[in-house]
C-alpha positions, 0 to 999 in steps of 0.5 A: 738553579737554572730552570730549562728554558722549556719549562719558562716558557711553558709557565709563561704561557700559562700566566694570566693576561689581561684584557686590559691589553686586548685591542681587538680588530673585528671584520665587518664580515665576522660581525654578521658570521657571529650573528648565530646561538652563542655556545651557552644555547649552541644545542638548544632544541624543541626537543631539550626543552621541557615545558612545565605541566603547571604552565601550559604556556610553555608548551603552546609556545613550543608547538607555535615556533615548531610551526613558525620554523615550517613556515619560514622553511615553505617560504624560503622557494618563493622568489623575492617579489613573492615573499614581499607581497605575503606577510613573513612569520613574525612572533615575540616571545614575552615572560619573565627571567629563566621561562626558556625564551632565549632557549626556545629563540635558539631552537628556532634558529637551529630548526630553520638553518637545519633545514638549509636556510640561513638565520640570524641570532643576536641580542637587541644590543648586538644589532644596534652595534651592527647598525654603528659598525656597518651603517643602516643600508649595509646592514638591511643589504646583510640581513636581507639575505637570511630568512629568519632574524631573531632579536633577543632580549629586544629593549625598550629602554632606548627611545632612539634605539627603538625607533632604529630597530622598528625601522630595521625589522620593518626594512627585513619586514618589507624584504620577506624576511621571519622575525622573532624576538624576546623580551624580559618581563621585570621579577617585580612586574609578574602579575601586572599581565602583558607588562612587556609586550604591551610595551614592545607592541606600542613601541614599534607601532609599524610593526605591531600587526604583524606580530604573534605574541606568546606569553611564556608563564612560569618560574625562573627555572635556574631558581636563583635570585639576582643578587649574589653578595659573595665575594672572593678575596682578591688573592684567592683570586689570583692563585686560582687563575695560576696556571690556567690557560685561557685565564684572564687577571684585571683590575676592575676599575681598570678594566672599565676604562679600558671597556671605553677604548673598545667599541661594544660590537668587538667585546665578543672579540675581545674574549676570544680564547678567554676560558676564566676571567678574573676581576681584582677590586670589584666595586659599585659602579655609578656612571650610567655609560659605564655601567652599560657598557659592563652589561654588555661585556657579562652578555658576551660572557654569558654567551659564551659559558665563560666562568668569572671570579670576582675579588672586592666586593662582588656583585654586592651593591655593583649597581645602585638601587637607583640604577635599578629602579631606573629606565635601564632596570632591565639590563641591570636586573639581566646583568647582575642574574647572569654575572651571579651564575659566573660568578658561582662556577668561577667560585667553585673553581677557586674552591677546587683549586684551595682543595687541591693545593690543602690536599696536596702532599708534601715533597722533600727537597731534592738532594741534587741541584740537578733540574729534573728532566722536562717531561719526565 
């Protein structure tokens, strides 16, 4: 029987692609326009998040960024040379997983660009690949012009990195520019005290002084662990993306080269128009560069709500216990958190779909060879 040639097209477009075969060109331009809350914090506000009695960190925090957006807000008349010689808002959110940071970090950047000034938003990682795409000096010039840049998830696991961020913040610093930045205090390392930001404040010594530290208590609010062992079945995989559009099918191994050919500046890009990832033969991965760079592209998932089904083995034992206990633990950790709340929307959207097609009733053949009527 001929098929209309409609309906193949149709069901070709809804195939899954792969982003093994994106090779996305990003503007220097785009990469400072995206510099914004991604989807996943796109309403986040004062008023949406709900401090917990039992922590009243929470709540003084809330009301201390409420003030930073004012003051950015009253500095944003005064010329250039004025706002050099007055010291900008500086503050650095520090506490554990789910305690709200980046919700709050958002919310700050929402509170200053309602009231007509520009912001910037973007993750630690985003900025560094900001400095490699555009260079140090381009990148101060573009900064320069917001009042508020906000760092999240600022790390510290990179000597290098650090001392180029120190020096960027001190450059925005110096041009009158707010800042705002977020760190993560490890699960383990809770009790310690100021874990994070004694090290945030030690490493950018420059900087140090001009920064107001909240320490944000609590529990991880998404009450989930890190690690999510569950797995799908690679072919359970594969009849979940069947005719979704947007959806994307790798192998993962695959998917790791290619994440190589791509600088991490453009992974955002290369998710563009993504709605459903999907990764066959998922694995542990023990190449430190490699693994790094599949941090990155789970934040850019992250960022932008896109559910994940995982075939192979899941999350379980992606990065080694050594990985974990090493100097990039906190990406690690951060990773494997994020990917685990992916990864359970993307299961439940294979389990909806197993529901359906079991549920589905059964048609008989049809008794003519005539194709039915496209639209009918």
């Amino acid at each position: 029987m001929d098929v209309p040639w409609t309906l193949v097209t149709d069901l070709q477009s809804t195939r899954p692609t792969a982003l093994t075969s994106r090779v996305p060109a990003v503007d220097p331009a785009r990469l400072v326009a995206e510099l914004v809350p991604p989807p996943h914090f796109a309403t986040a506000s004062f008023e949406s998040y709900v401090p917990d009695p039992v922590h009243p960190s929470q709540a003084a925090a809330v009301q201390r960024l409420r003030d930073a957006a004012q003051a950015v807000g009253r500095g944003a008349g005064s010329s250039w040379l004025r706002r050099r010689r007055t010291q900008p808002e500086a503050v650095y959110l520090d506490g554990g997983f789910g305690v709200g940071k980046t919700h709050l970090l958002a919310a700050l950047a929402h509170a200053v660009t309602a009231a007509g000034h520009r912001a910037a938003f973007g993750t630690f990682v985003e900025y560094t690949n900001l400095v490699g795409a555009l260079g140090f000096r381009q990148t101060v010039d573009a900064l320069a012009a917001h009042r508020l840049v906000c760092i999240d998830e600022f790390e510290l696991d990179d000597p290098g990195d650090t001392v180029l961020m120190s020096r960027l913040l001190r450059e925005l610093a110096d041009h009158g520019v707010a800042l705002a930045a977020t760190s993560n205090t490890l699960p383990g390392s809770l009790g310690e005290g100021r874990f994070a930001a004694d090290d945030f404040l030690r490493e950018i010594q420059a900087l140090a002084a001009r920064f107001d530290v909240l320490r944000i208590d609590g529990d991880d609010y998404r009450h989930r662990s890190v690690e999510h062992g569950e797995a799908l079945d690679d072919d359970a995989v594969r009849a979940a993306l069947a005719g979704r559009a947007g959806a994307t099918l790798d192998d993962f191994g695959a998917l790791l080269d290619h994440l190589a050919t791509v600088h991490p500046s453009k992974y955002g890009a290369l998710l563009d128009g993504v709605t459903l990832v999907g990764l066959t033969g998922v694995h542990g991965v023990r190449k430190q560069d490699v693994a790094l760079r599949l941090v990155v592209l789970v934040d850019r998932l992250y960022d932008r709500d896109v559910p994940v089904l995982l075939g192979g083995g899941g999350t379980d034992g992606l990065f080694s216990e050594e990985m974990r206990r090493g100097g990039y633990r906190k990406k690690y950790y951060r990773a494997l958190s994020r990917l685990g709340a992916l990864a359970s929307e993307g299961a439940a959207l294979a389990a909806a779909t197993a529901a359906s097609t079991t549920d589905a009733p059964t048609t008989s053949a049809p008794t003519t060879s005539a194709p039915p009527a496209v639209g009918a």
